[in-house]
C-alpha positions as CSV (number, residue, x, y, z in Angstrom):
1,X,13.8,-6.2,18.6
2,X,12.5,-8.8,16.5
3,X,14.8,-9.7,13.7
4,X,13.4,-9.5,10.1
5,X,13.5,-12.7,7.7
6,X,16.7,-12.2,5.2
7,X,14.4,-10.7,2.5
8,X,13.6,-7.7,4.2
9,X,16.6,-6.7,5.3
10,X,19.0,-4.1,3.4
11,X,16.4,-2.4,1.6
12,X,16.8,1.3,0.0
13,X,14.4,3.6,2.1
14,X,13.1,7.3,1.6
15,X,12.2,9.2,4.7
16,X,9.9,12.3,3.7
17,X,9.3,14.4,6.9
18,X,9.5,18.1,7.3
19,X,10.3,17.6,11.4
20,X,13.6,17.1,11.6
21,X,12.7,15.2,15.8
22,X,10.5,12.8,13.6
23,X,12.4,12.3,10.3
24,X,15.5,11.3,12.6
25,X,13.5,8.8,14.8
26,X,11.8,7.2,11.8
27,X,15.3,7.0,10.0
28,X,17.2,5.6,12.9
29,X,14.7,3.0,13.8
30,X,14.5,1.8,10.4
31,X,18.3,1.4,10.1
32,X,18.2,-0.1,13.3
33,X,15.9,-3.2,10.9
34,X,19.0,-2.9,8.3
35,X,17.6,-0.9,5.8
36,X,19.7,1.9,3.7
37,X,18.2,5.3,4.3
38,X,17.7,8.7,2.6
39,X,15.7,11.7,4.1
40,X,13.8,14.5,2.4
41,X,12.5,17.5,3.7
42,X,10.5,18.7,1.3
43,X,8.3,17.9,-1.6
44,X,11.0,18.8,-4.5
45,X,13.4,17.1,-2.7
46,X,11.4,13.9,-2.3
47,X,10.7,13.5,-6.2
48,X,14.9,14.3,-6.4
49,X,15.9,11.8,-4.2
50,X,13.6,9.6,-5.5
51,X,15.4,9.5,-8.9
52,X,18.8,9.5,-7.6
53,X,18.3,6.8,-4.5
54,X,15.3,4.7,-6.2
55,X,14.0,3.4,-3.0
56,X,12.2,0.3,-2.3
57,X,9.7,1.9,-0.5
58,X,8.8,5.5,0.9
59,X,7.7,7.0,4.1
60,X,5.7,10.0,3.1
61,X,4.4,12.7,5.0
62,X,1.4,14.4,3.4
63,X,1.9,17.9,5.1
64,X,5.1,19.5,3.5
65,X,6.6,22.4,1.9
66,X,7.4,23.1,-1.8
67,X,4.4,20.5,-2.8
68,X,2.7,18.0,-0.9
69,X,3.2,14.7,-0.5
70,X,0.0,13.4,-2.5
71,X,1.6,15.5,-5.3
72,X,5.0,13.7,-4.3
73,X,3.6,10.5,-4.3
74,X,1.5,11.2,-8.2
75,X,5.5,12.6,-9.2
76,X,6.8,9.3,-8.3
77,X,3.9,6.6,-9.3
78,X,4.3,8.4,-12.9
79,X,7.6,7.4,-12.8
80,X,8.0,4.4,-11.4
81,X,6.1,2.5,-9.4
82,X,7.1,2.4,-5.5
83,X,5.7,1.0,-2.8
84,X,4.3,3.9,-0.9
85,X,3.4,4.6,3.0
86,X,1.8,8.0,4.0
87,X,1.9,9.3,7.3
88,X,-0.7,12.3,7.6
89,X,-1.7,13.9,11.2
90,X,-5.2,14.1,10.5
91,X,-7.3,10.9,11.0
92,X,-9.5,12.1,7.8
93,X,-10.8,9.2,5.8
94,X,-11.3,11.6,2.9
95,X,-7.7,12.3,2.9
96,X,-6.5,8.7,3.2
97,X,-9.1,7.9,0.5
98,X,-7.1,10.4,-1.8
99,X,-3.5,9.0,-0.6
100,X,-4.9,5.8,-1.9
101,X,-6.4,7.2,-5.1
102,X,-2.8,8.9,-5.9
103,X,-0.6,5.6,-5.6
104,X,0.0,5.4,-2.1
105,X,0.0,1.7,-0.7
106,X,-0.9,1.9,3.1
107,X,-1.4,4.8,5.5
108,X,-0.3,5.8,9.3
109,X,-1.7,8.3,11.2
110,X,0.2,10.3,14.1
111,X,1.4,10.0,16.6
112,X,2.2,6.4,15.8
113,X,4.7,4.3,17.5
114,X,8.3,2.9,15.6
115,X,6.5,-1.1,16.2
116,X,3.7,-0.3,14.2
117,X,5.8,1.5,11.5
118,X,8.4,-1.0,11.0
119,X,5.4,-3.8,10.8
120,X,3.8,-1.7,8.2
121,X,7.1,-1.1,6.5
122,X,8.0,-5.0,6.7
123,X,4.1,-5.6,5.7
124,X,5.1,-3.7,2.1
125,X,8.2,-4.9,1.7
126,X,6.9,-8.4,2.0
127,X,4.2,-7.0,-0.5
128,X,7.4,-5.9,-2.9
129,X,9.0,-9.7,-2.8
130,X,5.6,-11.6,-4.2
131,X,6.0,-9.4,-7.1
132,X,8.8,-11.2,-8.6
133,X,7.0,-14.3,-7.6
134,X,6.4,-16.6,-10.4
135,X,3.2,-16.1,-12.2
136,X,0.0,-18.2,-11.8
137,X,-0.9,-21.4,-13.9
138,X,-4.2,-19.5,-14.6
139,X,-3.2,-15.7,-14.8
140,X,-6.1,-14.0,-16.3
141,X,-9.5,-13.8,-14.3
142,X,-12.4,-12.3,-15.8
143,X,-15.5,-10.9,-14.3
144,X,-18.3,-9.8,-16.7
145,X,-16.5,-6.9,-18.3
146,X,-13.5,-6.9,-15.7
147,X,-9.9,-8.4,-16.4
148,X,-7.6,-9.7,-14.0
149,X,-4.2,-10.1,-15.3
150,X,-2.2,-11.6,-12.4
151,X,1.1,-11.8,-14.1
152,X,0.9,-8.9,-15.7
153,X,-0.7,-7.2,-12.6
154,X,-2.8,-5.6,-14.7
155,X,-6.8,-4.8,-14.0
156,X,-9.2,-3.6,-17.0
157,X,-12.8,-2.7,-17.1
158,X,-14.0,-3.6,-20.5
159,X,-11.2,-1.9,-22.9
160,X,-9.8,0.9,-20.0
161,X,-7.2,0.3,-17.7
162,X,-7.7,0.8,-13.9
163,X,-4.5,2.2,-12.1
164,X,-4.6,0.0,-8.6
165,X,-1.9,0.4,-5.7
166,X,-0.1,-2.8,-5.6
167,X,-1.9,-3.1,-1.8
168,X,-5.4,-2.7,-4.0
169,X,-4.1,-5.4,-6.6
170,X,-3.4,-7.8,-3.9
171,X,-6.8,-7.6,-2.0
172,X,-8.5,-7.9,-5.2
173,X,-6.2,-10.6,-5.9
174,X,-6.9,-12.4,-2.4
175,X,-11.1,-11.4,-2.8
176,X,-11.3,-13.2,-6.7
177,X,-9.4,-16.4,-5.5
178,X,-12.1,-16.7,-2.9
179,X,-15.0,-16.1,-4.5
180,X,-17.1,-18.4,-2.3
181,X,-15.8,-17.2,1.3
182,X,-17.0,-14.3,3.8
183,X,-13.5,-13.0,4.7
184,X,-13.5,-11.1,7.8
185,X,-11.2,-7.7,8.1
186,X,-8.5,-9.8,10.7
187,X,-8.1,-12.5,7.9
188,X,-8.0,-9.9,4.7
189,X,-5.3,-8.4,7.3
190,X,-3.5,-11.4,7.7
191,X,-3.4,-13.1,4.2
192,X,-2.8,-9.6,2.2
193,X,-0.8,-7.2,4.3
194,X,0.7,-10.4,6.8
195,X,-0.3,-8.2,10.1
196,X,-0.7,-10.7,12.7
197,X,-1.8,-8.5,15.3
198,X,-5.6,-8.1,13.4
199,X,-4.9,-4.0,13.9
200,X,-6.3,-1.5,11.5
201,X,-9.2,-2.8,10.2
202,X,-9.6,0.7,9.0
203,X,-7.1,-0.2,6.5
204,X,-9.0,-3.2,5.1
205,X,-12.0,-0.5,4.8
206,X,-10.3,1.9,3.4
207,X,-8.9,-0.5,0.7
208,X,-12.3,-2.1,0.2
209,X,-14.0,1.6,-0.8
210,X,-11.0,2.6,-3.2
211,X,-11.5,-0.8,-5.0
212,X,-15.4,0.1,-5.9
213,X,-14.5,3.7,-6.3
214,X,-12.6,2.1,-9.0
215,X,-14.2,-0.9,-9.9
216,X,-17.7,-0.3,-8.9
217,X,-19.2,-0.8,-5.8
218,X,-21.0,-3.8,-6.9
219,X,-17.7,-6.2,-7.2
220,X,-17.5,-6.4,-3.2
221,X,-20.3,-7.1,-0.7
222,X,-20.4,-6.1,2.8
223,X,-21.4,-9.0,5.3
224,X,-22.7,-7.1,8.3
225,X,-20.8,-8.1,11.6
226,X,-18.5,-10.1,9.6
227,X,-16.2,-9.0,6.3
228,X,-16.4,-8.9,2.7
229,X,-16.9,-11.5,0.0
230,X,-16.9,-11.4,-4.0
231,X,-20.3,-10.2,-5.7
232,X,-18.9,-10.2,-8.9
233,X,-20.4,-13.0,-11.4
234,X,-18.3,-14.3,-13.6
């Protein structure tokens, strides 16, 4: 096992899985990293344990009983806001499109194996430490209408806020800094979720279509055979 860097160890996190084979695996694995964990069964429980453990992060499955976990994961953003990753059985880009749209940060789909969880899991936590980072020299961006607030972490479209995942903050983040470059999915992978494997470039289009759902979709162009770059004129 490879060890994690300091930061990432010791970490508070919530396990919601209704299959108690699964829950156990995914909890002893990540203590096995160092992390504290919780488990919940169920939707209520989730939102409970949320309030009384306040975890760093959450592993949330989407198919559960009392509620789901999207309305889990709309319970806790509203609250708090929590780094969030989903595991869901069906490979359904409609439903990862809606995990997104709720909060969540990242999604998994099964069967998955405990590497590519804990890399995801370290990938957010990583994600979790840049918050506290200090702020930029220049923290505000704007875009015609569209305002950036880096320190603030805040993104508006004229004078309405747009709720973004902290995962959607950051790629925005990464795309406005380079506003010149073609960034293929393997780089966007490296430099905003720190995979170095270049896996999951589903991710990176996922991410891409929630930003213009939000945003509109003329703030990101598609480079055929290559990535994504900027449109937006400032």
């Amino acid at each position: 096992m490879t060890a994690n860097r300091p930061s990432e160890q010791g970490r508070r996190i919530l396990v919601v899985e209704d299959e108690p084979t699964i829950a156990a695996s995914v909890a002893a694995r990540l203590r096995s990293e160092g992390h504290r964990v919780e488990i919940a069964a169920d939707g209520p429980a989730a939102v409970a344990a949320d309030a009384a453990f306040l975890p760093d992060l959450i592993v949330l499955d989407v198919m559960l009983p009392g509620f789901d976990g999207l309305e889990v994961c709309r319970r806790v953003q509203a609250r708090r806001p929590v780094p969030v990753l989903i595991l869901t059985a069906r490979d359904d880009e409609t439903d990862m499109l809606v995990g997104l749209g709720v909060g969540a940060d990242d999604y998994l789909t099964k069967p998955f194996s405990m590497r590519e969880l804990t890399a995801r899991v370290s990938a957010l936590l990583r994600r979790v430490d840049r918050l506290s980072a200090p702020p930029p020299a220049e923290p505000v961006l704007r875009f015609g209408d569209l305002r950036v607030d880096r320190a603030a972490r805040l993104v508006h479209r004229g004078d309405e806020e747009v709720h973004l995942t902290a995962t959607e903050f950051d790629l925005l983040v990464y795309l406005t800094e380079h506003p010149q470059a073609v960034l293929s999915r393997e780089q966007l992978l490296a430099q905003v979720w720190k995979w170095a494997d270049g896996g999951g470039t589903r991710t990176v289009d996922s991410h891409v279509k929630a930003l213009r759902r939000k945003l509109g979709a003329e703030v990101i162009r598609t480079v055929h055979g290559v990535g994504y770059a900027w449109a937006a004129a400032s």
